[in-house]
N, C-alpha and C positions, 0 to 999 in steps of 0.2 A: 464500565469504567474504561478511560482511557487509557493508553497503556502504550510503553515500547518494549520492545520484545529483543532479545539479543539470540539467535538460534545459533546450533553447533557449527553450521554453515558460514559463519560470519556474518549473514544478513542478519539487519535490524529494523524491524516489521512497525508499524505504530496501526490503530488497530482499536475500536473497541471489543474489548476482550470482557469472554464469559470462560468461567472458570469449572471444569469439567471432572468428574474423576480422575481420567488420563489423560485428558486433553488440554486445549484450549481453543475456543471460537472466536477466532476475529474476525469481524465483520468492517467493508471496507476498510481491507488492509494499504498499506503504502509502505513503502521501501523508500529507508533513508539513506541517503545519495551524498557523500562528499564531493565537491568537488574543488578542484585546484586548478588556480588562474597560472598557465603556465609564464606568464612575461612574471608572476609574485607570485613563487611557490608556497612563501610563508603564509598565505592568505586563503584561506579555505570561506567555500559558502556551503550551506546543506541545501539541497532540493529532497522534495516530497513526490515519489513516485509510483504512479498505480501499480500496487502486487498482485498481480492475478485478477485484473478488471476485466478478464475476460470471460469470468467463469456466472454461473445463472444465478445466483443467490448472492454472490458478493461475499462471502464467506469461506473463510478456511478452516483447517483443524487443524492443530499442530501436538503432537503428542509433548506431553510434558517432559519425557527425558532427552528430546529435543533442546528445550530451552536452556541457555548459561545463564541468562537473566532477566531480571523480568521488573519494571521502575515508571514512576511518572513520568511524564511528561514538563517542560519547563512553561509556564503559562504561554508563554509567544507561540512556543512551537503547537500548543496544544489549540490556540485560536488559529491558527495557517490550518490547521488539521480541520476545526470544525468549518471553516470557508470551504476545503476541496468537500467532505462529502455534503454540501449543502448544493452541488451542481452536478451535472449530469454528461455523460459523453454519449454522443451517437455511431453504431459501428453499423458501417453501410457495407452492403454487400449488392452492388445493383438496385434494385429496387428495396429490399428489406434493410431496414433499421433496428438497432437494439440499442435501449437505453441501458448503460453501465454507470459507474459509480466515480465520474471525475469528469474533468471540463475539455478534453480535448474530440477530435472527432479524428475514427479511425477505420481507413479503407480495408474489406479485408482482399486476400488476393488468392486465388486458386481454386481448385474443383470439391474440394473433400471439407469446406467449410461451413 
């Protein structure tokens, strides 16, 4: 099920979420993102941003007394949702590629990666 997630953090995860003894599993996670048009403060947009697409499984665990709450989704937001993980990102490093879980393409940079 689809789900938005409120953690003690203040980040708000959206996520298909499986339901654990102490957990929970979301699988391509995304972080929801306000943002604010400075020239019209009063005007807010939401973006949908990969959480942790850079990890092997695409999944996370969040312990339950983590969570403040835990709610559907608004149909619009939750069809933007199923568009991102319906594509894929390529993360180059040189010659190797890794497919992750979102549409952008991302360089990595350094020795220890």
């Amino acid at each position: 099920m689809i789900k938005v997630l409120k953690l003690i953090t203040s980040e708000e995860i959206v996520g298909t979420v499986t339901i654990n003894k102490n957990t929970y599993t979301i699988e391509r996670p995304y972080a929801v993102m306000l943002i604010t048009d400075r020239s019209t403060p009063e005007n807010h947009s939401m973006a949908l941003i990969p959480y942790c697409s850079y990890t092997l499984k695409h999944t996370i665990n969040v312990d339950k007394d983590k969570v403040v709450w835990m709610e559907n989704l608004e149909p619009t937001i939750e069809e933007q949702y199923n568009t991102l993980i319906k594509t894929t990102i390529e993360i180059q490093k040189g010659e190797t590629k890794k497919v992750t879980a979102n549409n952008s393409v991302v360089n990595l940079v350094g020795n220890n990666i």
